[in-house]
C-alpha positions in Angstrom: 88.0 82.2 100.0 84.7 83.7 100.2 82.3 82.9 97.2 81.1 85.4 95.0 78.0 86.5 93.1 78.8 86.0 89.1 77.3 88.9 86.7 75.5 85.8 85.1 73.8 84.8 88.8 73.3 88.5 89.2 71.1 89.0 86.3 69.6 85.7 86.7 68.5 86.5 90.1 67.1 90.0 88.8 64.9 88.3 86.2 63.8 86.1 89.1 62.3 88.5 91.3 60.7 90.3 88.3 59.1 87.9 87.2 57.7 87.1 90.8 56.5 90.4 91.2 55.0 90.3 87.9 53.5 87.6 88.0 51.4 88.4 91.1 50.1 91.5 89.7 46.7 91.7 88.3 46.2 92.5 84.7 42.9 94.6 83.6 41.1 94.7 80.6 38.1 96.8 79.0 35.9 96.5 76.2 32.9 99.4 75.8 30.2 100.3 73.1 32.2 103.5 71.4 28.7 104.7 70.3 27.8 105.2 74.3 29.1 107.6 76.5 29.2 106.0 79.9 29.7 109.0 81.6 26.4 110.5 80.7 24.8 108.0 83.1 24.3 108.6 86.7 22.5 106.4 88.8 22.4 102.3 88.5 20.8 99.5 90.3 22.7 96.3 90.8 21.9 92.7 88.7 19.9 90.3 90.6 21.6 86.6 90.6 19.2 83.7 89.7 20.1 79.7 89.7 19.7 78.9 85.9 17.8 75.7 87.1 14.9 76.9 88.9 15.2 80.6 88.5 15.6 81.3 92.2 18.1 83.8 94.0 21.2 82.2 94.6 23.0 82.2 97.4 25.9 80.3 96.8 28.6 83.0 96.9 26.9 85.7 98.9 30.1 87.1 100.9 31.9 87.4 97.7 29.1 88.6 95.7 29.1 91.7 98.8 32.9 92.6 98.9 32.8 92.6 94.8 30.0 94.9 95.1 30.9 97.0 98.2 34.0 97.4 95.8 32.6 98.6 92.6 30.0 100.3 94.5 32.7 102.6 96.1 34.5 103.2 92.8 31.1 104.1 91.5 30.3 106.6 94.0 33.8 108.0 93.5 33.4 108.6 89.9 29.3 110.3 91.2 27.1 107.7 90.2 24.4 107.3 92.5 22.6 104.1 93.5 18.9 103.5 92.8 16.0 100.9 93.0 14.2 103.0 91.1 14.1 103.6 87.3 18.3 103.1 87.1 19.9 104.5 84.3 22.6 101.5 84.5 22.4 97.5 85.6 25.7 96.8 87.2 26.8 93.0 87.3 29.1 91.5 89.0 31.3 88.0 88.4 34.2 86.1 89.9 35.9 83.5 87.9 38.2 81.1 89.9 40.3 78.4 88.0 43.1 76.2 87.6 45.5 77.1 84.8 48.9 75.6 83.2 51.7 78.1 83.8 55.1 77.4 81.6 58.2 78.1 83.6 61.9 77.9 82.8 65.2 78.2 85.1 68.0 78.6 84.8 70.7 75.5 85.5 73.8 76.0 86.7 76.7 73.2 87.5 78.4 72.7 91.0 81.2 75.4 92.3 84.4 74.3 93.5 87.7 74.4 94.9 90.8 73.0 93.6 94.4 72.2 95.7 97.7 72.0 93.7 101.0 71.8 95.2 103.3 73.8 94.1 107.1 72.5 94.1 108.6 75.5 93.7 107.3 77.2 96.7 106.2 74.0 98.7 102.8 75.0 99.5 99.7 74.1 98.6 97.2 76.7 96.3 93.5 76.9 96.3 92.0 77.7 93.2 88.1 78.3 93.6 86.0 78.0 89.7 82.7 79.5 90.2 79.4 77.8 88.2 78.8 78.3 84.8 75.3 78.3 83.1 74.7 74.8 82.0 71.1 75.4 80.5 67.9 75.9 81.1 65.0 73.6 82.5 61.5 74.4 81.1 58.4 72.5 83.4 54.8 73.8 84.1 53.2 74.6 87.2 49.4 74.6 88.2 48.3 77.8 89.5 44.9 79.5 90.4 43.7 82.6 88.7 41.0 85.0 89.4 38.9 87.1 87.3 37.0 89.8 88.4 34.6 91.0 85.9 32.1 94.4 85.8 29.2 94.8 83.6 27.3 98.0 83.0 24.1 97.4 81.1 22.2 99.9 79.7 18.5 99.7 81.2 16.1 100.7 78.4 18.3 98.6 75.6 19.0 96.1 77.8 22.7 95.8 76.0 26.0 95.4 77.8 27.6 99.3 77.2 31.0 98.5 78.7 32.8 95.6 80.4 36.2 95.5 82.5 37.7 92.8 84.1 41.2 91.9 86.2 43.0 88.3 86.3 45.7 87.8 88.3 47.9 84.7 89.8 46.1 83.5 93.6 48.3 82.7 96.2 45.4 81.0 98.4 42.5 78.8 97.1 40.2 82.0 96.7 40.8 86.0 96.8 40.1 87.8 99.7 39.0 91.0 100.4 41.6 93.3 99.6 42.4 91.3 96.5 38.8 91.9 95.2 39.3 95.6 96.2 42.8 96.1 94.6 41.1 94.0 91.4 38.0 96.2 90.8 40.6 99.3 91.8 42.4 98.4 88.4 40.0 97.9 86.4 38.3 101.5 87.1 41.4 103.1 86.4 40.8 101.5 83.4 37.5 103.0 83.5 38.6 106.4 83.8 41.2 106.3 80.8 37.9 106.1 78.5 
């Protein structure tokens, strides 16, 4: 007798692959000034990185620090903003966070199928009865997973005051994000930008 796929196991394997896809989606956030309009501004200039030790350049995370910024820059030009080194209307800044974080899980538990013989007398034969797994419970653990975060800053250049900020964290598969994950990050978060 061939086994079969219970409604429960159904659903349960639905939830499954929802929650897989979801979690590997990025989630973006904004916060802005409401008393600035930053679509009046037009042209920016990017935030130099300093060591907060000695003041100097750092150079730590160069590679990143370009894909971030080829990213944002190409959203930027998108949206018409035009890139200066002189007299910006905008400083842009750029951050990745990469961390360790406690992710709850729970599955479900299910006990053993199986297959049953009885003899009937009456007929002489043998029957196979097959009982299919029932939902026994659930098992709740945690799981240490790495999450990025992606963040953009425009600051306003004669106040010197952060005007709006967006930012996108999602689940890593890998140790750090790579490029298209930085792209499809900073992607989100200036859809974001455009819903203001």
């Amino acid at each position: 007798m061939k086994p079969r796929i219970t409604p429960g196991l159904r659903g349960a394997i639905f939830v499954g692959i929802a929650i897989l896809f979801n979690a590997c989606a990025e989630t973006a956030h904004v916060i802005k000034d409401n008393s600035v309009n930053v679509h009046s501004y037009k042209t920016y200039a990017w935030v130099q990185k300093t060591s907060p030790k000695d003041g100097k350049l750092n150079h730590n995370n160069d590679l990143v620090e370009q894909n971030i910024r080829n990213a944002v820059g190409e959203q930027l030009l998108k949206r018409g903003y035009v890139e200066t080194n002189t007299d910006p209307e905008l400083y842009i800044s750029t951050d990745m966070l990469l961390e360790k974080d406690n992710e709850r899980r729970t599955d479900a538990v299910y006990t053993d199928s199986y297959y049953r013989n009885y003899y009937n007398p009456r007929t002489g034969k043998m029957v196979t009865y097959y009982f299919p797994s029932q939902l026994a419970g659930y098992e709740n653990y945690s799981v240490t997973v790495r999450k990025g975060t992606v963040t953009v800053t425009f600051i306003d250049a004669k106040t010197d005051k952060a005007v709006w900020q967006g930012w996108a964290s999602k689940r890593l598969e890998s140790s750090t994000m790579d490029q298209d994950e930085i792209f499809q990050d900073v992607r989100s978060i200036f859809n974001k930008f455009d819903g203001n």
